[in-house]
Backbone bond lengths (Angstrom), bond angles and torsions (degrees), N, CA, C in turn:
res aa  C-N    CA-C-N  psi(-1)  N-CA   C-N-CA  omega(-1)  CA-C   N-CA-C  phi
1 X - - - 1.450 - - 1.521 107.39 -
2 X 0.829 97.70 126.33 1.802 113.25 -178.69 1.710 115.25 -99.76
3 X 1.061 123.77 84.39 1.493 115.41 171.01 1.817 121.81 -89.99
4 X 1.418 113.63 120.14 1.477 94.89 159.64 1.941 79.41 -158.92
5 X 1.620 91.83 -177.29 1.543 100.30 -163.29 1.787 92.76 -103.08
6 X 1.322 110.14 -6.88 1.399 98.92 -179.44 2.121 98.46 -88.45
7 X 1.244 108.70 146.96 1.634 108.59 -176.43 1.186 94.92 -93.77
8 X 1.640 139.07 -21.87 1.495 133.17 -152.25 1.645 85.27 -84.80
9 X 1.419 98.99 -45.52 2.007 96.27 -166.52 1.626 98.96 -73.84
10 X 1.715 129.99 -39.62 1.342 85.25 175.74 1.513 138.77 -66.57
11 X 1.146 116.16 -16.42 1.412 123.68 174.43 1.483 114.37 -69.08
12 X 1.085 109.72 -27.94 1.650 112.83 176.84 1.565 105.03 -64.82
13 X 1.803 104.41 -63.08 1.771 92.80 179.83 1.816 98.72 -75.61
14 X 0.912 149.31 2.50 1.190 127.71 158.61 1.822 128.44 -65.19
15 X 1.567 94.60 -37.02 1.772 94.76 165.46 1.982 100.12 -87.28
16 X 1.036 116.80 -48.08 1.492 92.96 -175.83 1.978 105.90 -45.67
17 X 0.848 123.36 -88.64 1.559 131.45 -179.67 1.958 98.81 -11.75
18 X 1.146 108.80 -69.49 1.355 111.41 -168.26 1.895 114.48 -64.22
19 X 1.712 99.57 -17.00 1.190 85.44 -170.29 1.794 103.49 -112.84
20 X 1.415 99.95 40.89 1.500 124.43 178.73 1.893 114.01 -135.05
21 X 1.313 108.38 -22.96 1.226 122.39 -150.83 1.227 113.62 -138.72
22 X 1.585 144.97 122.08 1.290 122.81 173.71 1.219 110.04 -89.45
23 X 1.402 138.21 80.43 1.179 147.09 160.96 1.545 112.25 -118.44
24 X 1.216 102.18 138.92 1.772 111.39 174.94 1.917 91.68 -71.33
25 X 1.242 88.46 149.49 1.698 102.55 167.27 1.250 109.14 -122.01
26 X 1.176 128.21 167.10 1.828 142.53 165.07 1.900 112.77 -138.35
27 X 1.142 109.03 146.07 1.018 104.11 178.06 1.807 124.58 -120.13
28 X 0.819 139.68 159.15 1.389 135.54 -168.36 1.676 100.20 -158.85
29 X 1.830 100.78 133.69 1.231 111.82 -176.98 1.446 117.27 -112.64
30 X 1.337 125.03 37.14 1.589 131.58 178.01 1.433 112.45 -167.51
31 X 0.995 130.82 168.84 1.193 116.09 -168.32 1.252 104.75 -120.15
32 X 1.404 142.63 0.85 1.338 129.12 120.51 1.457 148.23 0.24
33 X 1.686 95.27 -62.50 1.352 112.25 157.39 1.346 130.25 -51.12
34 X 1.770 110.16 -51.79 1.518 105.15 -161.56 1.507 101.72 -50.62
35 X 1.057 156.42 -109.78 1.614 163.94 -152.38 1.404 99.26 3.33
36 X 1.216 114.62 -60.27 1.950 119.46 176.40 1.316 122.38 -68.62
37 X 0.888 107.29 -29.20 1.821 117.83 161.16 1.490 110.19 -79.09
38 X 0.994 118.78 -47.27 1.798 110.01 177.84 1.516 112.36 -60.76
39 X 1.384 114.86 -49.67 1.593 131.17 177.84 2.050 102.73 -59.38
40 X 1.181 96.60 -35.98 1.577 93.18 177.36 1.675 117.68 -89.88
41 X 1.343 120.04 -27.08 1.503 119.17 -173.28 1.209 107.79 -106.15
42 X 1.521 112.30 -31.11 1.262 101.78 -165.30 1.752 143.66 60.18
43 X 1.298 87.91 44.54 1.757 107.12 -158.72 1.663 107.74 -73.88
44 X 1.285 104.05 149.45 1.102 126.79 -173.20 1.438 127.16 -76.07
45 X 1.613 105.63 -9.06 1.627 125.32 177.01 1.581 93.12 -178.41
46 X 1.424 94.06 143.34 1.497 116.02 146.52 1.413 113.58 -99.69
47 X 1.458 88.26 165.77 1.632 119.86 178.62 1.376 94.28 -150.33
48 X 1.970 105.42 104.37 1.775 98.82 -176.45 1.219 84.72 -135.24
49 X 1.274 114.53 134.41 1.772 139.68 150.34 1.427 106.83 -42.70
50 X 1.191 129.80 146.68 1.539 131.95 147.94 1.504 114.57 -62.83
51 X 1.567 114.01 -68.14 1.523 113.49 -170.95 1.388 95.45 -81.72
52 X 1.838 99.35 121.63 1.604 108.07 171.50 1.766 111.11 -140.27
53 X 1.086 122.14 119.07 1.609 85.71 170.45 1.323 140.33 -73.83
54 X 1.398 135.69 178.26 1.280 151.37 -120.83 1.203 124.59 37.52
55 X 1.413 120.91 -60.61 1.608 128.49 148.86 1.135 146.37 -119.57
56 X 1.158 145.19 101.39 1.097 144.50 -148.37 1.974 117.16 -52.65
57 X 1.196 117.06 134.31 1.361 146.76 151.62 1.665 100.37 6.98
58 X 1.480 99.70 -68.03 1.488 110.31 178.42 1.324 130.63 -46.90
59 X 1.426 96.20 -64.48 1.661 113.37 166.35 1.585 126.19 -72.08
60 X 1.395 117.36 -14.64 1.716 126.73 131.86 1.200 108.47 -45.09
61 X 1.547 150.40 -54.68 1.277 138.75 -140.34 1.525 87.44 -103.54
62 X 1.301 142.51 -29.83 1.331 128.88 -167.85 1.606 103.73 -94.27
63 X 1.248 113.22 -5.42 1.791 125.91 166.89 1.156 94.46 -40.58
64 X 1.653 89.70 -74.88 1.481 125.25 -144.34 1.783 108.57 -59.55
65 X 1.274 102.76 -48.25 1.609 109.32 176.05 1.006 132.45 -46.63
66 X 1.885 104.37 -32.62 1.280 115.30 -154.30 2.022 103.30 -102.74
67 X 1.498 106.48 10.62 1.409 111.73 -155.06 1.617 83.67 -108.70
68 X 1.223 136.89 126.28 1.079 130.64 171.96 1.333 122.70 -87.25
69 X 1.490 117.39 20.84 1.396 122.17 150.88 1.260 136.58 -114.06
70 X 1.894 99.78 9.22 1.484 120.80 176.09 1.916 113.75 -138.99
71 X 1.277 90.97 10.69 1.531 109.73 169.59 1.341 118.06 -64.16
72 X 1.121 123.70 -22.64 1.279 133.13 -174.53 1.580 119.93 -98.57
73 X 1.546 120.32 -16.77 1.122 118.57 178.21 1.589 127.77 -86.34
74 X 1.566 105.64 129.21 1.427 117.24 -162.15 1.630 90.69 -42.04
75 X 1.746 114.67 157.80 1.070 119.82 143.88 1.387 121.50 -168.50
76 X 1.311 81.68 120.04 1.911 104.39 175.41 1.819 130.42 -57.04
77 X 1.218 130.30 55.92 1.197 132.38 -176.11 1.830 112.07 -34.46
78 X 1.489 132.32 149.72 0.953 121.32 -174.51 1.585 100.82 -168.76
79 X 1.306 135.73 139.46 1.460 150.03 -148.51 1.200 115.47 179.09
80 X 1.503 119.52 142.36 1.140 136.43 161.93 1.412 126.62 -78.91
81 X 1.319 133.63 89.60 1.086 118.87 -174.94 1.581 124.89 88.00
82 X 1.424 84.63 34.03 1.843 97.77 -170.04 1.440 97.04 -82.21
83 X 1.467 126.99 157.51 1.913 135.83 179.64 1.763 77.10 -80.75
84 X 1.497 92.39 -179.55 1.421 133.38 176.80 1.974 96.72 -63.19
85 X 1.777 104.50 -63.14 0.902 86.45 -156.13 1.854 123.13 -92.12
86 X 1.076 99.73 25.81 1.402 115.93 -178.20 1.786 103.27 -114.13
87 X 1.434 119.32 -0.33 1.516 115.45 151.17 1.762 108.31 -93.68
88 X 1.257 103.49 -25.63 1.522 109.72 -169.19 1.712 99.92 -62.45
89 X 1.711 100.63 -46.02 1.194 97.16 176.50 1.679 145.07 -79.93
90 X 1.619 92.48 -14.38 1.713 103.80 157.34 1.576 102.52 -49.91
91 X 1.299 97.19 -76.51 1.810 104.28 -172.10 1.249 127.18 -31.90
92 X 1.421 103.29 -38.84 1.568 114.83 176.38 1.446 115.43 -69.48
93 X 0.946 98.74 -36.27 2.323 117.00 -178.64 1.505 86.94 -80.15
94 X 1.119 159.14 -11.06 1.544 150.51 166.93 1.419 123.07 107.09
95 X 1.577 111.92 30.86 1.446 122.75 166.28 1.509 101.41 -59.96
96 X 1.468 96.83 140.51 1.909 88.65 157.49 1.392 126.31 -91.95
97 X 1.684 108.79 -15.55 1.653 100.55 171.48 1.831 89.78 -156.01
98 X 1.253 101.48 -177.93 1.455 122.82 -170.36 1.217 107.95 -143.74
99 X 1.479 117.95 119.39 1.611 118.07 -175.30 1.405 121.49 -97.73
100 X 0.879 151.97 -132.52 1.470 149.29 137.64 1.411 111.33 -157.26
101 X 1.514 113.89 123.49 1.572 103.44 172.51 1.240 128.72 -79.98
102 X 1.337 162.76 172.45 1.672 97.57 -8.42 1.824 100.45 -64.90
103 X 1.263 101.63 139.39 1.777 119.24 -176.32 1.689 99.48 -56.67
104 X 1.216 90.37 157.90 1.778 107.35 173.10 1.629 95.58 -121.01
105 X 1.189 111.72 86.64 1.921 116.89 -172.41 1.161 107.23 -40.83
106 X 1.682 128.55 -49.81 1.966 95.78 -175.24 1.196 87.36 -114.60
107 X 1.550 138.13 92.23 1.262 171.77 23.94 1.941 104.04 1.02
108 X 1.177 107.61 -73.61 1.119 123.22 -173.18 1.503 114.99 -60.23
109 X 1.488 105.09 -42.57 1.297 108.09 -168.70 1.821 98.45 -86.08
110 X 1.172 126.18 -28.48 1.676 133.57 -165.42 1.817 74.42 -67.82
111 X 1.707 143.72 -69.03 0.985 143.93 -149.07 1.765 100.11 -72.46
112 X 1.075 144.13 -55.08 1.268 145.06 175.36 1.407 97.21 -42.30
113 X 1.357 131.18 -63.16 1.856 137.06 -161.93 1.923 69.81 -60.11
114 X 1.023 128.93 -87.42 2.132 111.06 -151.43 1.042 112.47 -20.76
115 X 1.219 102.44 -24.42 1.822 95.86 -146.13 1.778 106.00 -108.50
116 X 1.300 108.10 -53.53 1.265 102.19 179.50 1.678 131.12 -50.91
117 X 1.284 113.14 146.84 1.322 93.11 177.93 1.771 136.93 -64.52
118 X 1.189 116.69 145.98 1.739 119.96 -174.69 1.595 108.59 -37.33
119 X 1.470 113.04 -28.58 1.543 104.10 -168.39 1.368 111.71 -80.79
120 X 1.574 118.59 -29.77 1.788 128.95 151.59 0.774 118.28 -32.43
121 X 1.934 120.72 -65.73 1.330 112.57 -157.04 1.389 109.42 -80.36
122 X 1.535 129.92 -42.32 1.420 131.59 165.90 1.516 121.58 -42.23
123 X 1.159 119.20 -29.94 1.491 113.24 165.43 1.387 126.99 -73.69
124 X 1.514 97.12 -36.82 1.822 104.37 153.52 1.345 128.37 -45.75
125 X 1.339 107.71 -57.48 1.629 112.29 -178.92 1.481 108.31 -56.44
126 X 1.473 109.10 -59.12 1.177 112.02 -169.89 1.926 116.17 -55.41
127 X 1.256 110.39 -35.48 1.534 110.47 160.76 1.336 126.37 -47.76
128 X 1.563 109.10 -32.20 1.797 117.76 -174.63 1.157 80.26 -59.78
């Protein structure tokens, strides 16, 4: 699941991801949405922005943590121009990493391979 409020960037990590990964992606531009999209797809990783409208990024990730049927899903926080202490505080709410845009792709991609599950990435390789 791909969240950010820009549509040009989700489509960008939506073909990078897919054209590394055989996983379907979806994208969502507010953070409203994610909760109904997680409960409906059931995705295998996020990729959530902090600044989103309706609700912010942050308070998405402490949703998500606190739901014990979406507590468990990796998620990669990522922002432009985020302070110190608003990555400190993804991490602390249970992000597993924090990116910074503009992205450094295998930055991004070395952090996606942690996280996703073994049966993803082996179908990848094996496609090369």
């Amino acid at each position: 699941l791909i969240v950010d409020d820009d549509l040009d960037l989700v489509e960008l990590l939506r073909l990078f991801v897919e054209g590394r990964y055989p996983v379907p992606t979806i994208g969502v531009t507010d953070g409203g949405s994610v909760l109904r999209s997680v409960h409906r797809e059931q995705p295998a990783l996020i990729l959530l922005d902090v600044n989103l409208p309706v609700q912010s990024g942050l308070d998405v990730l402490a949703e998500l943590k606190a739901n014990w049927s979406t507590r468990t899903i990796p998620v990669i926080m990522m922002s432009a121009g985020a302070d110190a202490r608003s990555k400190r505080k993804a991490l602390s709410l249970g992000a597993v990493a924090f990116v910074d845009k503009p992205f450094d792709f295998p930055e991004l991609e070395t952090l996606i391979d942690a996280q996703l599950p073994l049966s993803s990435r082996c179908a990848s390789i094996g496609a090369s």
